[in-house]
N, C-alpha and C positions, 0 to 999 in steps of 0.2 A: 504493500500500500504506500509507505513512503518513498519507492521509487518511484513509481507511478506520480505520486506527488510533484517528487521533485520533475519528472521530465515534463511536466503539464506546467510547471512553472519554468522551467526553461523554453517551452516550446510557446509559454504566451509570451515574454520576454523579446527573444526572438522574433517571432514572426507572427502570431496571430492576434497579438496587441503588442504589436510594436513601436516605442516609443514614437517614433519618428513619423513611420506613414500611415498609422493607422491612430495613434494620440494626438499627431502635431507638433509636437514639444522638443525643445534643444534644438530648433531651426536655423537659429544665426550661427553656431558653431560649425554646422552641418552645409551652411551656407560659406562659410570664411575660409576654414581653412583644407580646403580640398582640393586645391590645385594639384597638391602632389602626395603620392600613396602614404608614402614614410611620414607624412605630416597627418595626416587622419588617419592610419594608425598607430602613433604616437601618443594623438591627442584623445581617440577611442580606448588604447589600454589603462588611457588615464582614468578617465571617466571611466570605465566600469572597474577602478580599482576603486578610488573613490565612493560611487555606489554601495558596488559590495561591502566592505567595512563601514562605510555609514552606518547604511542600512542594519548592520549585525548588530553593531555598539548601541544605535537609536534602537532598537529590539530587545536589546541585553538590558538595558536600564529604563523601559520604556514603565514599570512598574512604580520606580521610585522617582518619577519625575511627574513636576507638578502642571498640571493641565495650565495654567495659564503662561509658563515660562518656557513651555514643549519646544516651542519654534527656536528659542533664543538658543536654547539647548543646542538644537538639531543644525544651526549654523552653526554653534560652535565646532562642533562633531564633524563636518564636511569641512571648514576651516581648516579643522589642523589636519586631515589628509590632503589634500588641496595642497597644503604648504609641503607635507611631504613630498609628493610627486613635484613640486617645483624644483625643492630642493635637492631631488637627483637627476634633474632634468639638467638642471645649470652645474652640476658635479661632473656628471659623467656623459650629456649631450647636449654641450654649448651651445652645439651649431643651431641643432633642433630646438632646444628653448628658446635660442634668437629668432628664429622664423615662426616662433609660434606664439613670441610675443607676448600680449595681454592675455591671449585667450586662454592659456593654463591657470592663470591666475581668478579668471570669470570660471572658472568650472562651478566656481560657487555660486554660481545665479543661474546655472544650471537647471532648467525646471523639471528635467528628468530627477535629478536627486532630491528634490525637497517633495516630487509627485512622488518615488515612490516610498518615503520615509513619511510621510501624510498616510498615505493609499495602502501600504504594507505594512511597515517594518513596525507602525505605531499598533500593530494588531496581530501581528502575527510573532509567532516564537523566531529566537536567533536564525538560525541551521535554514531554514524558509527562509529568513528574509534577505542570507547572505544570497541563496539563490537566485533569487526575485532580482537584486540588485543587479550583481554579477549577468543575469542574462539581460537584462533591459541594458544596459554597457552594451554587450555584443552585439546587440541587437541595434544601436545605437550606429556601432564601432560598423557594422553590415552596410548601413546606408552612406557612411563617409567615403566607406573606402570602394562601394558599385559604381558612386560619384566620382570617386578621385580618379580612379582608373578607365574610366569614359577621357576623362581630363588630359591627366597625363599622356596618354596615347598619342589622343588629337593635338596637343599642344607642344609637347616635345618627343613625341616618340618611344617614349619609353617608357618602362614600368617597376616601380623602385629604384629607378636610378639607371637601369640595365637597359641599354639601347634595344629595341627591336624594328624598329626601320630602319630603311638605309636610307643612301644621301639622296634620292630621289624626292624624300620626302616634304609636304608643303606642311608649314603647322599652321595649323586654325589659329587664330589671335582668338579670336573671340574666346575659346577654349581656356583660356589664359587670364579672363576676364570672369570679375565675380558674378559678372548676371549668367552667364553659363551652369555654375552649380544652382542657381536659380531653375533655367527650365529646365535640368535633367532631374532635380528633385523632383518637380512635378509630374514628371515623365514616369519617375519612379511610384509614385503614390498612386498617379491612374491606373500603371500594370500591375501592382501589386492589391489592388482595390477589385481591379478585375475579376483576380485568381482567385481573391480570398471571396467573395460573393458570388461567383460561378457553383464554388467549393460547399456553399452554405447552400447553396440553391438544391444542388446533387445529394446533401444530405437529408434537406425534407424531402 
């Protein structure tokens, strides 16, 4: 039973309430930093590191905290992961926390993490809601990087860095430009809308 569990909360996580195209939520991050692959998943293992341990700690103590000061709490708690992942971001990948700027540092207005530390982790046991977190992250970390690798391709050719055109090739500008992860999000959300209510339709 508590496999079952856990894979029904990875699997809505993921994809069948997925932050992004099926909630909405965490759009400007999913929008900024997607040009390039290493950079949305960078910024993705962040964010669902984050999540997960939120999530568990806001769970773990969710008994002894008092209902009116929960939120103040619950920033606190993504704060100091937040500042973790910065702080080995700029230790051990300078390059990467330069190019990724503010936006490591905004994980914390993040509306994945505060939805699902709200919507879980304040109702559900630890072990659940490191789950819950941890997939709504991948799930997250799924749409940056369908986006980023549309991106990168068209725009420089390569993917994580690793050439795969040759010199023939022409790069998209546009590709290169942030209204681009604008329509492929979109693009994303209608095929993925598609499948998931085809899906529902087949079941009744």
């Amino acid at each position: 039973m508590a496999k079952y569990k856990a894979k029904k909360i990875l699997r809505d996580g993921i994809w069948d309430d997925n932050p992004v195209f099926r909630q909405l939520i965490g759009l400007c991050s999913a929008l900024a930093v997607t040009n390039l692959c290493m950079n949305s998943f960078i910024m993705g293992m962040g964010l669902t590191f984050v999540t997960g341990l939120s999530s568990f700690t806001i769970s773990l103590i969710r008994q002894f905290t008092p209902k009116h000061i929960r939120m103040m709490v619950q920033v606190l708690i993504i704060a100091v992961y937040v500042i973790i992942v910065d702080i080995f971001l700029r230790a051990y990948m300078p390059e990467l926390s330069k190019a990724l700027g503010p936006y490591v540092g905004l994980i914390i207005t993040n509306c994945i993490i505060m939805g699902r530390a709200e919507a879980y982790a304040q109702n559900n046991p630890p072990i659940p809601s490191l789950i819950d977190g941890i997939a709504n992250g991948l799930g997250y970390t799924l749409v940056l990087l369908s986006i980023a690798v549309v991106r990168e391709i068209l725009a420089f050719g390569s993917i994580f860095g690793i050439k795969i055109l040759g010199e023939g090739f022409v790069p998209w500008t546009i590709m290169i430009m942030p209204p681009s992860a604008f329509f492929l999000l979109a693009i994303i959300i209608w095929v993925t809308h598609n499948i998931q209510d085809k899906k529902s339709e087949v079941a009744k």
